[in-house]
C-alpha positions in Angstrom: 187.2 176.6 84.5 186.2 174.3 87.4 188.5 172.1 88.9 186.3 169.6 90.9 187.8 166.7 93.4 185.8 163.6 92.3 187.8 160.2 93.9 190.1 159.5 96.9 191.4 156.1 96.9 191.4 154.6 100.3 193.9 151.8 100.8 192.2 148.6 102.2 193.1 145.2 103.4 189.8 143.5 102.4 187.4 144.9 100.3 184.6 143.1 101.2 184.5 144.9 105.3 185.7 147.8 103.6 182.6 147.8 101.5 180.3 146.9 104.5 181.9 149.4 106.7 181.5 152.7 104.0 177.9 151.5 102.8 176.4 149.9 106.3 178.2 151.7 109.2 178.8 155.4 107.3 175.8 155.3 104.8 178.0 155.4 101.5 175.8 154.5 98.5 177.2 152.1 96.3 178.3 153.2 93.1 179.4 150.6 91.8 181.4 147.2 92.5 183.7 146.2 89.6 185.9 143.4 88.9 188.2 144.0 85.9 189.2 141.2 83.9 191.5 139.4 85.8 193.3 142.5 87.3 191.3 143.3 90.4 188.1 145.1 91.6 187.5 148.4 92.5 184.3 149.3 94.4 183.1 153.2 94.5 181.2 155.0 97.4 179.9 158.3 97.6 178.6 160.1 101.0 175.1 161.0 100.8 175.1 164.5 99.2 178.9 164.4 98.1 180.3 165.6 95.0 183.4 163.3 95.7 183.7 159.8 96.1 185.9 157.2 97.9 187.6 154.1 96.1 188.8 150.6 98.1 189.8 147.9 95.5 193.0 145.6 94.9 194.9 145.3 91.6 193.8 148.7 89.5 194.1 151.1 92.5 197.4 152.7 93.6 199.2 150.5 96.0 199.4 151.9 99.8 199.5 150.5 103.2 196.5 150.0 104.3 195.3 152.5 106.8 197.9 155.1 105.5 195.4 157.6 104.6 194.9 160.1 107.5 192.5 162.9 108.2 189.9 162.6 105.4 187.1 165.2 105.9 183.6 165.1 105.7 181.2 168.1 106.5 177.5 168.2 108.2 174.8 170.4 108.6 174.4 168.9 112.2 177.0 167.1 114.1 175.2 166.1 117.2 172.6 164.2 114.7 175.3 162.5 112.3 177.1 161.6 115.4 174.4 160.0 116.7 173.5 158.2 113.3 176.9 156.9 113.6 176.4 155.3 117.2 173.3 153.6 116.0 175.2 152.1 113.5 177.6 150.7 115.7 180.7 153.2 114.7 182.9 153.9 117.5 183.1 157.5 117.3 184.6 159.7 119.6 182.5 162.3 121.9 181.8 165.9 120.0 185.3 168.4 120.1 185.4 171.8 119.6 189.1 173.0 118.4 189.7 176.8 117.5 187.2 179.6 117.8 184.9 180.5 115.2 185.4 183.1 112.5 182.2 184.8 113.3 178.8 184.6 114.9 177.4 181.6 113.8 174.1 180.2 113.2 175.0 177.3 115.9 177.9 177.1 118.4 179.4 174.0 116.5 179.8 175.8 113.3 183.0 175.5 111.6 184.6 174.5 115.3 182.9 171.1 116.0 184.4 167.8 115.1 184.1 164.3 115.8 186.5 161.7 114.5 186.3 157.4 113.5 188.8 155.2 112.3 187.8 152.4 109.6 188.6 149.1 110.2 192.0 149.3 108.7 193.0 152.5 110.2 192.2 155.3 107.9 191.1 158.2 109.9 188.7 160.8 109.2 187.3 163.7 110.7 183.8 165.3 110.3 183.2 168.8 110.9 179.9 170.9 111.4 179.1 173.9 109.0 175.4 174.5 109.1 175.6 176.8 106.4 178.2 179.1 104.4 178.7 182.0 103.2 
């Protein structure tokens, strides 16, 4: 049986730059946008490629501080080209890291070892790592 990782919630203090920030500055496609009778909205977003998605909302998600959620991963193919996707967007972003030696020869020197990392505007953090391919 598979047990598959489908939805983070990511705690927000407006959904609206929230929204703008995932789908404009990170390239998260727009699942869907969904006000619930009365009780709040939640708005879904999905990484290109990604079998998982993030949700920001107010009212039907779980209730955290905004900016509590720390050290959310994505993974790349190629670092040095998402990173600079990101600058072009206007995503501060900090200069490429390599932390740890790799496991083995690797296609590419940044495999498994490179990182870059952002903040949203409320403070989330997240990491994105390069693995060109696996095994």
């Amino acid at each position: 049986m598979n047990w598959t990782l489908e939805v983070v919630v990511v705690p927000v203090s407006d959904v609206d730059r929230a929204k703008a920030f995932y789908a404009d500055r990170l390239g998260f496609t727009v699942d869907h946008d969904t006000a619930i009778g009365g009780l709040g909205r939640v708005v879904q977003l999905t990484p290109p490629g990604s079998g998982c998605s993030i949700v920001v909302g107010t009212g039907v998600v779980p209730e955290m501080p905004p900016g509590s959620v720390k050290g959310l991963q994505l993974v790349v193919p190629d670092l040095e080209r998402a990173r600079a996707e990101l600058v072009a967007r206007g995503v501060t972003v900090s200069e490429i890291q390599v932390m740890g030696g790799t496991p083995g020869p690797p296609p590419h020197p940044l495999d498994n070892v490179g990182f870059v990392f952002l903040s949203d505007p409320d403070g989330n953090t997240w990491a994105i790592q390069q693995i060109s391919s696996r095994a």
